[in-house]
C-alpha positions in Angstrom: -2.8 21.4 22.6 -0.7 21.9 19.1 -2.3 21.9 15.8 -2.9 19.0 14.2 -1.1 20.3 11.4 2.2 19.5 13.6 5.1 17.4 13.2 2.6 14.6 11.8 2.5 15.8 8.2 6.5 14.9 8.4 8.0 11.8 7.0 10.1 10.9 9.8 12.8 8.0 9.0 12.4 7.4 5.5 15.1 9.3 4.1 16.6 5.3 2.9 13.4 5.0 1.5 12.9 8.4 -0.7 16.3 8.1 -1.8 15.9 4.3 -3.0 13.0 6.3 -5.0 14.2 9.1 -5.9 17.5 6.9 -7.1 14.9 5.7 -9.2 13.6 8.6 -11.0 16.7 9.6 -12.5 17.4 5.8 -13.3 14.6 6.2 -15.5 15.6 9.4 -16.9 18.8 8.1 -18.0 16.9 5.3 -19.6 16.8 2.3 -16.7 13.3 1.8 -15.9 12.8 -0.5 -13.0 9.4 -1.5 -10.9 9.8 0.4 -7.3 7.5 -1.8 -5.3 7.1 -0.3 -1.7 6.1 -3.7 0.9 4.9 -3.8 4.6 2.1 -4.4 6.3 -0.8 -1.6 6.7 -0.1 1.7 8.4 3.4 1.2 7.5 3.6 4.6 5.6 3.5 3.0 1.8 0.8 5.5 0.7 3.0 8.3 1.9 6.0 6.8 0.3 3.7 6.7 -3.2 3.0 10.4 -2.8 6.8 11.9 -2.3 7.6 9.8 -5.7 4.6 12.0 -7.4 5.8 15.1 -5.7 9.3 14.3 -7.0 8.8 12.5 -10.3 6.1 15.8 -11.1 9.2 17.9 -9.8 11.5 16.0 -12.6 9.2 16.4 -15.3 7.4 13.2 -15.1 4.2 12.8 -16.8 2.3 10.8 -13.6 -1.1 8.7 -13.9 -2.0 6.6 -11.1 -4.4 4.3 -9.2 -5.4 2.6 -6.2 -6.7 -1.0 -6.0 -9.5 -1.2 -4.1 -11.5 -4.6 -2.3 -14.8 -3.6 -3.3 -14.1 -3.6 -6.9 -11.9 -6.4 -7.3 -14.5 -7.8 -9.8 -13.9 -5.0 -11.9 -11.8 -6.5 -15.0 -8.8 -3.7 -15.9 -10.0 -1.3 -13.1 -6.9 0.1 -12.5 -5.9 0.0 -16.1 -8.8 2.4 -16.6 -7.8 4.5 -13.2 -4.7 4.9 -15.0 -5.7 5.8 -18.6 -8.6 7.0 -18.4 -7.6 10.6 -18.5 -5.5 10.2 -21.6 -8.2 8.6 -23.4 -11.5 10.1 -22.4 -11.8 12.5 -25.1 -12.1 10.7 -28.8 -9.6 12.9 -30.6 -7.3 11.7 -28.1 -8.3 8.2 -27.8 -7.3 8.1 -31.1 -3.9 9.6 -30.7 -2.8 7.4 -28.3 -4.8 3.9 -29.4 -3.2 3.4 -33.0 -1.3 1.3 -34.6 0.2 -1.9 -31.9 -1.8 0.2 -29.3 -5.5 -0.1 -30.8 -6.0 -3.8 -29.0 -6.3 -1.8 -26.0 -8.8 0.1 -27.1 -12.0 -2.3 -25.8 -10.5 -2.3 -22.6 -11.9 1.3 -22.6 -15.2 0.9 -24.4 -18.4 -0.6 -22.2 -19.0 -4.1 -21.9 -21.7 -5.5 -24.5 -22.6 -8.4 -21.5 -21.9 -7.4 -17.7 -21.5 -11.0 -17.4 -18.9 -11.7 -20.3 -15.5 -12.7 -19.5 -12.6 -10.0 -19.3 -10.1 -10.3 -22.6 -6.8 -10.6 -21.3 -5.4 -12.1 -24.1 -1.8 -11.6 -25.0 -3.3 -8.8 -28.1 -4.7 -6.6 -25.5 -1.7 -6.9 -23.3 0.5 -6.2 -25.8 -1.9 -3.2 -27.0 -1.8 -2.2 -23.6 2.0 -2.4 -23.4 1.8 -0.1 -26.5 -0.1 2.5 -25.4 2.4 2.7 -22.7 5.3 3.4 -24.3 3.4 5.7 -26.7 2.9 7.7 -23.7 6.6 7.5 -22.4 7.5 8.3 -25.9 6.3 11.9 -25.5 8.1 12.2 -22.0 9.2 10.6 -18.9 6.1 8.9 -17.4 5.5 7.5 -13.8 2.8 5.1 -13.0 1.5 4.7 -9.6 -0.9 1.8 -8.4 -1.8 2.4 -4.4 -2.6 -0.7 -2.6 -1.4 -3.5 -5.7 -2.9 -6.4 -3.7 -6.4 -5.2 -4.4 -6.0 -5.0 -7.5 -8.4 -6.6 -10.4 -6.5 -9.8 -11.9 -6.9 -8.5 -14.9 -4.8 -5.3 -14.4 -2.0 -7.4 -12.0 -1.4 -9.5 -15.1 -0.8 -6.0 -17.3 1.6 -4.5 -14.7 3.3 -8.3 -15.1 3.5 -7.9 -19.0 4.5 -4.4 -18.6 7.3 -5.2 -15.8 9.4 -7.6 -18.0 9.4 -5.2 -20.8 10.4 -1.7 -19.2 13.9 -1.7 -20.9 14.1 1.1 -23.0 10.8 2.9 -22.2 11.8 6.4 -20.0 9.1 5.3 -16.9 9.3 4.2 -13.3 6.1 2.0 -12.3 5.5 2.6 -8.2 3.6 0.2 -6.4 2.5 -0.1 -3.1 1.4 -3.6 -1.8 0.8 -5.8 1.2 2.8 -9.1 0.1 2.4 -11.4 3.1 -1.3 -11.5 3.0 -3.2 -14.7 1.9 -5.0 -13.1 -1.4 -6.3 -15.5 -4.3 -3.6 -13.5 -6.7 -0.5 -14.3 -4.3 0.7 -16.0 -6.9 1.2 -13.0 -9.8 1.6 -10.7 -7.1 4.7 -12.9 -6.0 6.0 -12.7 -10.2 6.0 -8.9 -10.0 8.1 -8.8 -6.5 10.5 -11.7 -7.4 11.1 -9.8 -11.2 14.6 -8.9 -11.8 13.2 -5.1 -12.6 11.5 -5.1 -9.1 13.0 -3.3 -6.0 11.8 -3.8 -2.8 11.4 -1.2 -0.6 10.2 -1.8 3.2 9.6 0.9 5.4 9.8 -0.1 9.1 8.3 1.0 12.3 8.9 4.2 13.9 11.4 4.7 16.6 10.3 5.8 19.9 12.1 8.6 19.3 10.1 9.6 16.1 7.2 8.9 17.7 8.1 11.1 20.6 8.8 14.1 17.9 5.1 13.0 16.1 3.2 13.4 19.8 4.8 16.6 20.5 3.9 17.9 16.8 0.4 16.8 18.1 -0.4 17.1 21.1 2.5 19.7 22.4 6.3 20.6 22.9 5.6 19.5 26.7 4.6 16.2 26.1 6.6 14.0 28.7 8.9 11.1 28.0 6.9 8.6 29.6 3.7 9.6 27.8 5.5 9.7 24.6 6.8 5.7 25.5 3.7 4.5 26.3 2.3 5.9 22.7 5.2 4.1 21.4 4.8 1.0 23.1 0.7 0.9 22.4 1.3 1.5 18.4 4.3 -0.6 18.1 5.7 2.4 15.8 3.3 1.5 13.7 2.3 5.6 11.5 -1.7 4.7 10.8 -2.1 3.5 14.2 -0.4 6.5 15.9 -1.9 8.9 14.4 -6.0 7.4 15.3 -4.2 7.1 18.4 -3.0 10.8 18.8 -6.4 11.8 16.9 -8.5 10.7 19.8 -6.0 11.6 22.6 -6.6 15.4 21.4 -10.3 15.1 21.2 -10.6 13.8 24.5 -8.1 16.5 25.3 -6.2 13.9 27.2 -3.1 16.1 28.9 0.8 14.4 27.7 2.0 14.3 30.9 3.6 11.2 33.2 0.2 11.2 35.0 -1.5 10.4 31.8 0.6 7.2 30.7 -1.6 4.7 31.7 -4.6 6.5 30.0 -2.8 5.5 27.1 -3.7 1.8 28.0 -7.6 2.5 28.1 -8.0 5.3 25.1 -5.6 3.0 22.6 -7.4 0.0 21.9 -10.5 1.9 21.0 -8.6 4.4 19.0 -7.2 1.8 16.8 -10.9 -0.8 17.1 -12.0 0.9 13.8 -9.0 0.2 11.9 -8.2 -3.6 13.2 -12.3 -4.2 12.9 -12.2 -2.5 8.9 -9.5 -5.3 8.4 -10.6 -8.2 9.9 -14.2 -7.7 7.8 -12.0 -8.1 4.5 -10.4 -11.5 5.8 -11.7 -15.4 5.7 -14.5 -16.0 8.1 -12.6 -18.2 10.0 -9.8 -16.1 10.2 -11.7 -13.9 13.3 -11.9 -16.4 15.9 -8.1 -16.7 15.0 -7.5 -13.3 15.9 -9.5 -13.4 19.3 -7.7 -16.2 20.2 -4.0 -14.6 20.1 -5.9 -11.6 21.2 -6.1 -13.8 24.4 -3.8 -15.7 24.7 -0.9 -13.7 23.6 1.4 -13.5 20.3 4.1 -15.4 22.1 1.0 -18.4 21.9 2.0 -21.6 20.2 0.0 -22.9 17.8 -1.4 -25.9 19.1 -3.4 -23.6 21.8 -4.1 -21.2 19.1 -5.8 -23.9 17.2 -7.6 -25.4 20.0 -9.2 -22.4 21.1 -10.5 -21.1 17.9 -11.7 -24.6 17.3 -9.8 -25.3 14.3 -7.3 -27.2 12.9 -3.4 -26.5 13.0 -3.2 -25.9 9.0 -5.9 -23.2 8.9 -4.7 -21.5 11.8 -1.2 -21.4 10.3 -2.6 -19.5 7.1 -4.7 -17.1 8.8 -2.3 -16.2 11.5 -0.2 -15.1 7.9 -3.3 -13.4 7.1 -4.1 -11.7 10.4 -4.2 -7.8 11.1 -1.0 -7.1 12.5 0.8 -10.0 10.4 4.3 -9.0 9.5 5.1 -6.7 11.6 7.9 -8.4 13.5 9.0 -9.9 10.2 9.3 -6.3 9.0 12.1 -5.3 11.3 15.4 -5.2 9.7 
């Protein structure tokens, strides 16, 4: 069997993609800051996308501060903010370097809360403090800002990178975003104002080809590995990177040969490669959004909705919103 290390540390087909970003970081050099907001559904390859920007924003000088929403602290008012800044203003001295003047309304976003229970300030003085501290930071160099996994992100730090998108003219700095769009999420709304702002571009990476998946089960698993094999790897993933690679994980623990005699194992050992993943998101969706999801499970995606709804025992409108929401939602809609 090959290293692990194989061809799946490469970024295969997403040479559009890094040069839409890289495009972008020497806009911003030259003064054009823009919103790169990278959008598909999970596994896609966003979070890889994310990490070439730092690697080539760092490369062109780039001050970089990021974070990386996450669902379990969602509650958390300015979480991200603080991910972000944090670093820049944990030591006093330069707390005060960076929170004066139009900047030092920002400064309580960074001091404890007097009452756990007291509602965030998000008013438009520690927005625009916020905004100010920004480009304080961009003032001293180019700066890159990077927030993993926008849609769980705290409301309170969405409605900065809002502020912040419609006033990036002028300030040397490239915000990247990563972001699952089509999901039902109670901040749909704002996350919608930061996708449909003129300063936002849209990046979508789509599904791999069976011929990159091919190259990605031969960096895995061998040089040998057959057509067929590689096809049926293809064909259980649906191209999709995060599910390919649990897949190719547990193919190489079970030291499961990639051979035309081993296709069909591919049938048996994918599901439960992938179970973890699929199970991880269905826990974060509405309650009644699982018997959705067992019901296309059996009856099949081409499934109308009328028998969709009658078998989860539900009604037509809630099945049409949580087949949006479901775990493999947008993938199709992805394609170009």
């Amino acid at each position: 069997m090959a290293s692990p290390a194989g061809g799946e540390s490469a970024l295969l087909e997403r040479d559009r993609e890094v040069g839409v970003l890289k495009d972008l970081i020497q806009r911003a050099l030259d003064g054009y800051s823009a919103l790169a907001l990278v959008d598909g559904p999970a596994g896609i390859g966003k979070s890889r996308l994310l990490a070439a920007t730092r690697e080539a924003a760092g490369a062109a000088g780039f001050r970089v501060l990021a974070a990386r929403g996450s669902d379990l602290e969602r509650e958390l008012p300015f979480g991200v903010v603080r991910q972000l800044f944090d670093p820049l203003v944990v030591n006093p001295a330069d707390r005060a370097r960076w929170l004066t003047g139009p900047a030092e309304p920002a400064a309580r976003v960074f001091e404890p809360p007097d009452d756990a229970d007291a509602a965030p300030d998000v008013s438009f003085g520690v927005l625009y403090g916020l905004f100010w501290l920004t480009a304080n930071v961009a003032a001293e160099g180019p700066l890159l800002l990077v927030v993993d996994d926008l849609h769980w992100c705290d409301r309170a730090s969405l409605r900065f990178v809002a502020y912040l998108e419609r006033r990036l003219e002028g300030l040397q700095m490239l915000v990247a975003a990563a972001a699952r769009t089509s999901e039902q999420r109670p901040d749909s709304r704002l996350l919608a104002e930061i996708a449909d702002d003129p300063a936002a571009v849209s990046i979508r990476p789509v599904e791999l080809s069976g011929a990159a998946v091919a190259e990605l089960v031969r960096g895995r698993l061998g040089a040998a590995a057959e057509p067929p094999f590689c096809s049926a790897c293809h064909e259980a993933t649906g191209g999709n990177p995060l599910l390919l690679r649990e897949l190719l994980k547990t193919l190489q623990v079970e030291g499961v040969q990639p051979d035309r005699a081993h296709a069909d194992v591919i049938r048996e050992v994918g599901p439960r490669a992938v179970s973890r993943t699929v199970l991880l998101r269905l826990a974060r969706l509405p309650s009644d959004a699982v018997p959705v999801a067992r019901a296309v499970a059996v009856l099949g995606d081409g499934a109308g909705l009328p028998a969709v709804a009658a078998l989860a025992e539900l009604d037509e409108d809630r099945v049409r919103h949580d087949q949006d929401a479901r775990p493999d939602a947008g993938r199709r809609d992805d394609r170009p």
